[in-house]
C-alpha positions in Angstrom: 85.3 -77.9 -89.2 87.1 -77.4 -92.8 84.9 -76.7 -95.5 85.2 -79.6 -97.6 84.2 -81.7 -94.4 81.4 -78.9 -93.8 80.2 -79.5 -97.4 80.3 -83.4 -96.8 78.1 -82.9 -93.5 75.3 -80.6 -95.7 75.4 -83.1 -98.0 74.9 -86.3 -96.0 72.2 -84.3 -93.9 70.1 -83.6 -97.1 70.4 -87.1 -98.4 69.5 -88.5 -94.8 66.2 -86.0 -95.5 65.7 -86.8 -98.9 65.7 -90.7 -97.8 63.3 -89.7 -94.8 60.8 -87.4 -97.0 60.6 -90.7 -99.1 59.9 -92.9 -96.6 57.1 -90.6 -95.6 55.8 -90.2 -99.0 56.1 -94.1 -99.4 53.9 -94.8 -95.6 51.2 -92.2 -96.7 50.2 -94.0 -99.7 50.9 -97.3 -98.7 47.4 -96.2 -95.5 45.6 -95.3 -98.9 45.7 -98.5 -100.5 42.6 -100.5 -100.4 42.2 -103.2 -97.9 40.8 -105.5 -100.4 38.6 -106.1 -103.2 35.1 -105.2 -101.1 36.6 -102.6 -98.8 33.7 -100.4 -100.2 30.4 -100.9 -101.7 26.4 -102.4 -101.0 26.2 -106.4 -99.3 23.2 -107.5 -100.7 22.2 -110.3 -98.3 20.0 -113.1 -100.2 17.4 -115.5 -98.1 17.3 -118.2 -100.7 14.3 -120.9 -101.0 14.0 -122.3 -97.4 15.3 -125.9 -97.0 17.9 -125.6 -99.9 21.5 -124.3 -99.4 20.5 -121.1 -101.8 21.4 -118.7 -99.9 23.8 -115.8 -101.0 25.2 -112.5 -100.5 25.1 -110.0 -103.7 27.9 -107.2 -103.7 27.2 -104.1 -105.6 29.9 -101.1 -106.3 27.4 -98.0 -106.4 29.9 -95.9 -108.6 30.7 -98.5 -111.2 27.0 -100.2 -110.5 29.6 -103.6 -111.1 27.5 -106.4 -109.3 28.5 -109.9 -108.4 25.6 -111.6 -107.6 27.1 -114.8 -105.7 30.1 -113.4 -103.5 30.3 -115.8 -101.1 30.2 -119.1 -103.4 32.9 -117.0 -105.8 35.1 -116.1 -103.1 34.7 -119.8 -101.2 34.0 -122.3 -103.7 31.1 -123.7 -101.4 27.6 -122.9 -100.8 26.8 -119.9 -97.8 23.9 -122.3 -96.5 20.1 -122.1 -95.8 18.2 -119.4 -95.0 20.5 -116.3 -94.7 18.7 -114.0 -92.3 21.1 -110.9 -91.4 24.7 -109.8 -92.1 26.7 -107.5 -89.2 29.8 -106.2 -89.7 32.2 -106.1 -86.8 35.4 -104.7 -87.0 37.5 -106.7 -90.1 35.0 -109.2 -90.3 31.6 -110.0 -91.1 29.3 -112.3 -89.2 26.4 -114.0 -92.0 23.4 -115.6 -89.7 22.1 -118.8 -91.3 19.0 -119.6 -89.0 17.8 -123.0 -90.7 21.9 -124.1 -91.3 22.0 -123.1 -87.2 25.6 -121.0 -88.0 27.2 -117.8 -88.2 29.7 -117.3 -91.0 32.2 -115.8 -90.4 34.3 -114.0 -93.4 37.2 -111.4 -93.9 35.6 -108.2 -94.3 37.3 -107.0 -97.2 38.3 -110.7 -99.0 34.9 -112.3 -98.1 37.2 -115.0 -97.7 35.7 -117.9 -95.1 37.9 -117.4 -91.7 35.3 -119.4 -89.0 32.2 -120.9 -88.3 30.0 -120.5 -84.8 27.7 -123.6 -83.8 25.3 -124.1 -81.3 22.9 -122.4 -82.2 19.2 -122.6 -82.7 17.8 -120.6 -85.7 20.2 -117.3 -85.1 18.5 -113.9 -86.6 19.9 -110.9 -85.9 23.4 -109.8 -84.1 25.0 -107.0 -82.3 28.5 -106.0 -80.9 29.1 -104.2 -78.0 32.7 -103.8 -78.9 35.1 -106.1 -80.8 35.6 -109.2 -79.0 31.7 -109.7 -77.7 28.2 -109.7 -79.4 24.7 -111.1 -79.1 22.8 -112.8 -81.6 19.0 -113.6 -81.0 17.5 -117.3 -81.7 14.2 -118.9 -81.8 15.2 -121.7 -80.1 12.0 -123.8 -80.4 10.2 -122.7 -83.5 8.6 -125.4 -85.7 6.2 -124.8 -88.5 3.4 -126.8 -86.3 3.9 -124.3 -83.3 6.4 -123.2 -80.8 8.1 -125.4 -79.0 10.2 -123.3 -76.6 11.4 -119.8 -75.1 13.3 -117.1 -76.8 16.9 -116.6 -76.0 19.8 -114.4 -77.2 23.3 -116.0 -77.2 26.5 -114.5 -75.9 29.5 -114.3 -78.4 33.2 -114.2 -77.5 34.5 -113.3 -81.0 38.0 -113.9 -80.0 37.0 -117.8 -80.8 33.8 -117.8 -82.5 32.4 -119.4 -79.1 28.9 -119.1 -77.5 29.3 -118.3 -73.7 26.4 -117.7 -72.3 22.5 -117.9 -73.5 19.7 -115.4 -71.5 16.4 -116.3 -72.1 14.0 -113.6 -73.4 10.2 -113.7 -74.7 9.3 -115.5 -77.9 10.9 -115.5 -81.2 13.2 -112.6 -80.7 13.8 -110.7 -83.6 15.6 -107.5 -84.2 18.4 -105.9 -81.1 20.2 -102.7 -80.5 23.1 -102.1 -77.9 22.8 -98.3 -76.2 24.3 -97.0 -73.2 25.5 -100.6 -71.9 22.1 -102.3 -72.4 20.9 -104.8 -75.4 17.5 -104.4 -76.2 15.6 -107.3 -77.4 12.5 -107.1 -79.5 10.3 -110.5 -79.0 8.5 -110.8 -82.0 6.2 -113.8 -80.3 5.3 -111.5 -77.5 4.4 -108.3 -76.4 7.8 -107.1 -74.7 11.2 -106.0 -75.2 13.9 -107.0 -72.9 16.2 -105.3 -71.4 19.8 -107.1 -71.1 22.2 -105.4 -68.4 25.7 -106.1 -70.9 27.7 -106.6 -67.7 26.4 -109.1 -66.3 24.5 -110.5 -69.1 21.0 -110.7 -66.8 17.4 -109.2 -68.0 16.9 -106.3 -65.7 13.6 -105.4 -66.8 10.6 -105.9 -69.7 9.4 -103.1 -71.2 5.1 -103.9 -72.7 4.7 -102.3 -76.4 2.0 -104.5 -77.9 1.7 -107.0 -80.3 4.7 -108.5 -82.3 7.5 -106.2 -82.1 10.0 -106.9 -84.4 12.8 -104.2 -85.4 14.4 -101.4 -83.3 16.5 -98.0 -84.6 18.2 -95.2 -82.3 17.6 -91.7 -83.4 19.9 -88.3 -83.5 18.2 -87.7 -80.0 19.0 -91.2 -78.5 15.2 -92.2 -78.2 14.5 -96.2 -79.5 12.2 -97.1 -82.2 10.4 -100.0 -82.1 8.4 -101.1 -85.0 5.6 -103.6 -84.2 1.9 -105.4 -84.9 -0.4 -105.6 -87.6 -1.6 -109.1 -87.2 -4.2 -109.2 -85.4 -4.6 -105.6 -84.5 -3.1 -102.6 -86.0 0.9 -102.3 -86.1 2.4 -98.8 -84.3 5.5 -97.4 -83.9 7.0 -97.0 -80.5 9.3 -94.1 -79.1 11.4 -95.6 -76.0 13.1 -93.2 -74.0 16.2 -94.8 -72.4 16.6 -92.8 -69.9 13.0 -94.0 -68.7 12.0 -96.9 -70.0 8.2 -96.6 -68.8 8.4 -93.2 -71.2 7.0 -94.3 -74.5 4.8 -92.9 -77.3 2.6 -94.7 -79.4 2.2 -93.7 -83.1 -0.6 -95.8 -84.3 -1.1 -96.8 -87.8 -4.4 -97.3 -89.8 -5.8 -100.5 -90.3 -3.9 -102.5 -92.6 -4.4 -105.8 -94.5 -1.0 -107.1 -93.4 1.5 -106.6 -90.5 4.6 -104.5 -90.3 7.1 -105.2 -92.2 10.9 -103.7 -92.3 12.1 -100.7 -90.5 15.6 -98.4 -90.8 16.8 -94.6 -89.8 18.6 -93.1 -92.4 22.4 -91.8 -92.3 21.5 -88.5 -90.0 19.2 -90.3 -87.6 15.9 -87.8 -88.4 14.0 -90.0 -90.4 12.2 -93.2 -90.2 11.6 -95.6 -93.6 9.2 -98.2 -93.0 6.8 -101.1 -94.8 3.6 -101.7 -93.5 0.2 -102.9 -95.4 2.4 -103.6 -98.7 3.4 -100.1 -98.6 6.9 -97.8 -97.8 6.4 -94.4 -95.8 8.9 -91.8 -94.4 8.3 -90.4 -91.3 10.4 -87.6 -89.5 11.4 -88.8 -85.5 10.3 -84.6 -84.6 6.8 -85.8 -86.4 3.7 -85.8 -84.0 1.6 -88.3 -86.4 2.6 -90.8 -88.6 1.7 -89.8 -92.6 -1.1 -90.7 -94.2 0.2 -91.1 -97.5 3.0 -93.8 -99.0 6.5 -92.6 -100.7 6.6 -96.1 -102.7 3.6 -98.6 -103.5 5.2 -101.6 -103.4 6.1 -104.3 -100.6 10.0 -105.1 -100.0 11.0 -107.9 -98.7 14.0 -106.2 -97.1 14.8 -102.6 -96.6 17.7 -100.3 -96.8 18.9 -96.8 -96.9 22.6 -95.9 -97.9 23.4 -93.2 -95.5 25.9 -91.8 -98.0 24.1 -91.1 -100.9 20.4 -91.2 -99.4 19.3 -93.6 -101.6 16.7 -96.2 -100.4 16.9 -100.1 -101.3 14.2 -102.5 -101.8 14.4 -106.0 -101.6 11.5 -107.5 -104.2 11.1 -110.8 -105.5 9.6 -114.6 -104.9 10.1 -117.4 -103.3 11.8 -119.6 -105.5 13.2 -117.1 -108.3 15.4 -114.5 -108.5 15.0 -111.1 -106.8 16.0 -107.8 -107.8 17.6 -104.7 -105.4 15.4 -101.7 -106.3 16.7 -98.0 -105.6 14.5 -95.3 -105.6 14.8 -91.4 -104.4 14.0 -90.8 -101.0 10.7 -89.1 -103.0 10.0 -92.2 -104.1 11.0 -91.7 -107.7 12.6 -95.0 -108.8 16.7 -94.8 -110.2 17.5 -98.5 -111.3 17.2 -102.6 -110.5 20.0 -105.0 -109.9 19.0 -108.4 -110.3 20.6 -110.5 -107.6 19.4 -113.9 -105.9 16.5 -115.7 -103.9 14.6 -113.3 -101.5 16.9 -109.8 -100.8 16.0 -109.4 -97.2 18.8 -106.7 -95.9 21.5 -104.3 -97.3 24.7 -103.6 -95.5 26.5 -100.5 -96.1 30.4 -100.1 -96.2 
C-alpha cells in the first residue's frame, strides 16, 4: 500500500471510530433519560367520600417535596371515580381499584395518562401479578350495608386485554393477597381462613384457619407470611405462616384493644413489621418472640406506608368528607413533615 493511501486508510478508520464512540456516547444517555414525568416519586392513593366520584391519587417527589394533589384528574381531565381502594404497579402501568365504581384503571406508569378500563367486577380491593400479562384482584361480590349478600371471590386478569378470565370463589369479603412460590394467598376478611390458590390451574387447594377477620398479608427476608388479623370481637394477632407447611403457624397475640386491626407493611429489608392496631402504630422485628408493648406513634392512620429507600414511614390521617394529610415520621416515631393531599389517604406506592 503507498503511504498516501496508508494515511487515507488511518484516517477513515479513526473517523469510522470517532462516529462509533459517538453513537455510544449518544445510546448511553439516551437509557438515562427519564421515562416520564412520574418515573420516580410517592403515589398517594386517595379514598374520597363514599358515593361521590372524589377519589384521587396524590403524587409527591420526596427530594423536591413538589406535590400534586389531583394527578389523575390533571393528567385525564376526568374524574378517577368512587371509592379508590389500592394502586399496584405492574410493569409500565398502573392498575387503580375503584370498588364502589366496580373498575380497575388502568394508566401509563410514568404519564398517568388513562390507557384502559377492566369491568365486571364486583367491588375489586386489592391486586397482585404473578408476572406481566396475569394478576388477581379480590372482590366482595355481595356486600351491602344491610348485610352480605354473597361469597367472596378473587378475579383472574389477562392484562394483555384488560379482561377477566376466570373468578375462584374464596371466604367472605377478601381483603388483602400475596403471590409466593406459585400460590396466591387470600386473606378473607369476613371469615376465619386464608385460601390458598394453586396459580396454575387457578383452583383453591387448601384453607389455612387463623382466627377472626384477617385482613393484610407481608413476606419476610426469611420467606415466612404475615397475616395481620382480629380485634373485633376478640383480640387481633399476628400470624407467621410458613409456606413450606402451611399447618406451621405462630400466633403473636395482642392485648386487648378498643378497636380492630388496622394497616400492616414490612419495610424495604423485610426484618420489620409496622402495624395499627387500637388507634395506635408499633414496630415489631419478624426474629421478635413477643409483640411490643409499647407504640412508636399515637395516632391512627387510615393508611400505612414505609418508603423502603429512605426508611421513612407514611401515615394516612384525615376525615371523611375533608381533606387528608400524608404524615412522615422517623422510624422512632419522631415526626419530619405533612402533605396535605385529598379525601381519606388509605395506601402509598413507592417508585
Amino acid at each position: 500500500m503507498k503511504t498516501n493511501s496508508f494515511k487515507k486508510y488511518l484516517l477513515y478508520i479513526l473517523l469510522g471510530s470517532s462516529t462509533m464512540f459517538a453513537s455510544s456516547c449518544e445510546s448511553t444517555d439516551d437509557n438515562t433519560e427519564p421515562k416520564g414525568a412520574y418515573e420516580h416519586g410517592v403515589f398517594i392513593l386517595n379514598e374520597g367520600q363514599f358515593g361521590t366520584p372524589t377519589a384521587e391519587v396524590s403524587f409527591l417527589s420526596p427530594e423536591s417535596k413538589d406535590l400534586t394533589p389531583d394527578l389523575f384528574s390533571k393528567v385525564n381531565n376526568r374524574p378517577l371515580g368512587d371509592a379508590a381502594q389500592s394502586l399496584t404497579f405492574i410493569g409500565d402501568k398502573a392498575y387503580i381499584a375503584v370498588n364502589a365504581s366496580e373498575k380497575i384503571e388502568v394508566v401509563d406508569a410514568y404519564s398517568f395518562a388513562s390507557v384502559g378500563v377492566i369491568n365486571g367486577l364486583k367491588i375489586p380491593r386489592y391486586i397482585a401479578a404473578l408476572n406481566s400479562s396475569k394478576a388477581y384482584v379480590t372482590e366482595y361480590v355481595g356486600y351491602t350495608f344491610s348485610g352480605y349478600l354473597g361469597t367472596g371471590r378473587v378475579s383472574v386478569l389477562d392484562l394483555a386485554t384488560n379482561t377477566v378470565t376466570k373468578t375462584i370463589n374464596v371466604g367472605l369479603l377478601p381483603e388483602g393477597l400475596l403471590i409466593y412460590n406459585n400460590k396466591l394467598y387470600v386473606a378473607n376478611s369476613g371469615s376465619n381462613t386464608i385460601s390458598v390458590i394453586n396459580t396454575a390451574t387457578d383452583q383453591v387447594e387448601s384453607t389455612i384457619l387463623v382466627g377472626e377477620a384477617p385482613k393484610h398479608l407481608v413476606l419476610d427476608a426469611n420467606n415466612k407470611i404475615w397475616v395481620l388479623r382480629g380485634g373485633y370481637s376478640t383480640p387481633g394477632a399476628l400470624i407467621k405462616i410458613d409456606p413450606a407447611n402451611n399447618n406451621a403457624l405462630t400466633t403473636y397475640n395482642f392485648p386487648v384493644g378498643t378497636s380492630g386491626a388496622g394497616q400492616l407493611t414490612i419495610n424495604g429489608a423485610k426484618n420489620t413489621l409496622y402495624y395499627s392496631y387500637n388507634n395506635k402504630v408499633y414496630a415489631m422485628a419478624t426474629s421478635a418472640s413477643t409483640v411490643p408493648t409499647t407504640a412508636i406513634i399515637n395516632r391512627s392512620p387510615y393508611g400505612l406506608g414505609i418508603d423502603p429507600e429512605t426508611n421513612l414511614l407514611y401515615l394516612g390521617v384525615g376525615g371523611y368528607t375533608s381533606n387528608g394529610w400524608a404524615v412522615r415520621y422517623q422510624t422512632t416515631g419522631t415526626p419530619v413533615d405533612s402533605f396535605q393531599v385529598r379525601i381519606l389517604p388509605n395506601g402509598f406506592s413507592f417508585r
